[in-house]
C-alpha positions in Angstrom: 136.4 112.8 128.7 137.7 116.1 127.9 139.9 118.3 130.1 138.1 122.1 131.2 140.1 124.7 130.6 138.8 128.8 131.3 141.0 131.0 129.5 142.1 133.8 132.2 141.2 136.3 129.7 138.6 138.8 128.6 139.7 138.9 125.0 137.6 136.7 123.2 140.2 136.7 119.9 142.6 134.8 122.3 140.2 132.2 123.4 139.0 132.2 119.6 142.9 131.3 119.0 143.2 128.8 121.4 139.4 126.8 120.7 141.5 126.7 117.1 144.5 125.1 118.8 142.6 122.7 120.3 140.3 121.7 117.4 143.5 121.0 115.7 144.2 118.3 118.2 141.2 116.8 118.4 139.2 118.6 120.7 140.7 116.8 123.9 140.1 119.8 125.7 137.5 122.1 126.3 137.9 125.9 126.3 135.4 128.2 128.1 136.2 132.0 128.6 136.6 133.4 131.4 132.8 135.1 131.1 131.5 131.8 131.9 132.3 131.5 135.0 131.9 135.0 136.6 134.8 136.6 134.8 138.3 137.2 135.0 139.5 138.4 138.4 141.9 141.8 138.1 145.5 140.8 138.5 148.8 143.3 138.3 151.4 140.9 136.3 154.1 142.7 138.3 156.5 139.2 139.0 158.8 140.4 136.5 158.8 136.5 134.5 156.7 135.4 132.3 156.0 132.3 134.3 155.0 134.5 137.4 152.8 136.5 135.6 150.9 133.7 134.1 150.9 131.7 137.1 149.7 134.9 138.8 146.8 135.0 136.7 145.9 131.4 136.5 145.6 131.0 139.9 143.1 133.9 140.2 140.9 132.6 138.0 141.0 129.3 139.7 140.0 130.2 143.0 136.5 130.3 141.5 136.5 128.0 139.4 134.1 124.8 140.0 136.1 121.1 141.2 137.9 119.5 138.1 137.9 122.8 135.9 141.5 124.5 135.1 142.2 128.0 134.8 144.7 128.8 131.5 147.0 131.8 131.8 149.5 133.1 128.9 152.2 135.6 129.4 154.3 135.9 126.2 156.5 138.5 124.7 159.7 139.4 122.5 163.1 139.4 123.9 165.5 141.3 121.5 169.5 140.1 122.3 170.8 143.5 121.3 168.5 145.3 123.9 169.5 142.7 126.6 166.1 140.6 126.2 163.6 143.4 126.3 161.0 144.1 126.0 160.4 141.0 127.6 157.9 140.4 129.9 157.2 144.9 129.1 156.5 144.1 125.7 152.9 144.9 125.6 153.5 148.2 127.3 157.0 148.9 125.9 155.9 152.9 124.7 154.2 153.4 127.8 151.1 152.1 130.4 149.0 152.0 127.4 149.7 149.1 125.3 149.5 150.8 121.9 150.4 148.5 119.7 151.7 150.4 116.9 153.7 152.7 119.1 155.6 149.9 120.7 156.6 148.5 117.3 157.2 152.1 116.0 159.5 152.4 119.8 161.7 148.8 118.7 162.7 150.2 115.0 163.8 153.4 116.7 165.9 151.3 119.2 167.1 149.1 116.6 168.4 152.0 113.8 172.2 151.4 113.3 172.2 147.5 114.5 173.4 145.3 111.9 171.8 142.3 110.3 173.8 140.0 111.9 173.4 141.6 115.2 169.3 141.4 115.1 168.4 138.0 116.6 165.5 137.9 118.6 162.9 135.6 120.3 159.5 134.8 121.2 158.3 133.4 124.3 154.9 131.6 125.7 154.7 130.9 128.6 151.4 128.5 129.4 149.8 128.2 132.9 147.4 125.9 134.3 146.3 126.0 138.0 142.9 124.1 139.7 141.9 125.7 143.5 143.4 122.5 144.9 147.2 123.9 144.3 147.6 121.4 141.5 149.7 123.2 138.8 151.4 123.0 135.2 154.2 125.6 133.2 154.5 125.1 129.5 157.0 126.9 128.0 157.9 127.9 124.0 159.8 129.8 122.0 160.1 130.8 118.5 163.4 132.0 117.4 163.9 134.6 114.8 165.5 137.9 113.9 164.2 141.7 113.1 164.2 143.2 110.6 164.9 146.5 109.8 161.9 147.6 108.8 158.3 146.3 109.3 157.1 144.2 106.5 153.4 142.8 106.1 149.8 143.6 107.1 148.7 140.8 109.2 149.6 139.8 112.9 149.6 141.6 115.2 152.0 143.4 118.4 155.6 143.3 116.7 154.7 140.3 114.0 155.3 143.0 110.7 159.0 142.9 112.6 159.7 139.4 113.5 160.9 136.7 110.9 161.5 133.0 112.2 164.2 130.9 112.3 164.2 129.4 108.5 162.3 131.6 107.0 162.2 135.1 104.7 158.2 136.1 105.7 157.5 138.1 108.6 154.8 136.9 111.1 153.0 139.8 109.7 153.5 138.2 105.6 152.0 134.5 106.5 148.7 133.6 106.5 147.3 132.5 110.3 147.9 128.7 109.3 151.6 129.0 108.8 151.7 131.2 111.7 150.3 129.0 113.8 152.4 125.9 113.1 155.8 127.0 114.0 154.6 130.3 116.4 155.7 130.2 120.3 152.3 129.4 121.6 151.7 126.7 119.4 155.0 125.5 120.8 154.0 125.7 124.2 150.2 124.9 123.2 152.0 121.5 122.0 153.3 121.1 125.3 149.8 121.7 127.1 148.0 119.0 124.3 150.3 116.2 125.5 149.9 116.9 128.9 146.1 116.5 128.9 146.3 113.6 126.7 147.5 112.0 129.9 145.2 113.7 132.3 142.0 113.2 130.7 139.4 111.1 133.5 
């Protein structure tokens, strides 16, 4: 039997990416958006964490959700070491309250002129919730290590991808195609992490 999971999201490329994620494994899991079930409840991811702000939003969602079903939250970001880990858990809002994409990629170069190569490591995190009305809980967490660049390369991703180069490799997020990305990314780390879990949860 497969385990119910309702993306605490509105953004149906996410729960697109995560049905993808769960096909690759065999489909022991079942996502449903958060539309299915009356929507996703407002939350203000103000914990500071990662962990806090998915576990914030998970447990929202469950509240309505019906017995047996589990609300999945992600909160996920880029910690730079040179800026002391931020943007962090501000990295979707780094150039202001609106979340521009472009301008908070456009706001890291600018911070990041006159750093050296060797001076550029950063990382991504994912941090995967799952929370049922009962209190019942799980935190996943992954990471993808990497440096920046010094200046964007590639037209895919998305957020700070065009920046970002993994651990072992010479292509940006932004210069692979979704498959490679997906492999080796933070949330398919974490997502990993989640898969084996409900392996051993399934009823």
């Amino acid at each position: 039997m497969k385990l119910t999971l309702v993306l605490a999201s509105g953004n149906p490329g996410k729960a697109a990416e995560f049905r993808r994620f769960a096909a690759a494994d065999g489909d022991i899991v079942e996502i449903l958006s958060a539309d299915a079930e009356g929507g996703m409840p407002s939350v203000t991811e103000d914990t500071g964490t990662f962990a806090g702000n998915a576990l914030k939003k998970a447990r929202a969602l469950a509240a309505r959700l019906p017995s047996g079903h589990w609300a999945l939250a992600d909160d996920s970001g880029l910690c730079v070491d040179a800026l002391g880990g931020m943007p962090g858990v501000e990295s979707a809002y780094f150039a202001g309250l609106a979340g521009d994409a472009s301008a908070n990629l456009a706001k890291l170069v600018r911070a990041m002129r006159g750093v050296p190569e060797g001076g550029r490591a950063a990382h991504f995190t994912c941090i995967l919730a799952v929370s049922q009305a009962s209190g019942m809980e799980r935190v996943f967490e992954g990471r993808c290590e990497g440096r920046l660049l010094l200046e964007p390369r590639g037209a895919g991703g998305f957020g700070y991808d065009p920046l970002f180069v993994p651990s072992g490799f010479e292509l940006s997020f932004a210069e692979m195609d979704a498959i490679q990305k997906n492999r080796i990314s933070h949330r398919a780390d974490a997502w990993k992490q989640l898969a084996q879990w409900a392996r051993s949860n399934r009823s």
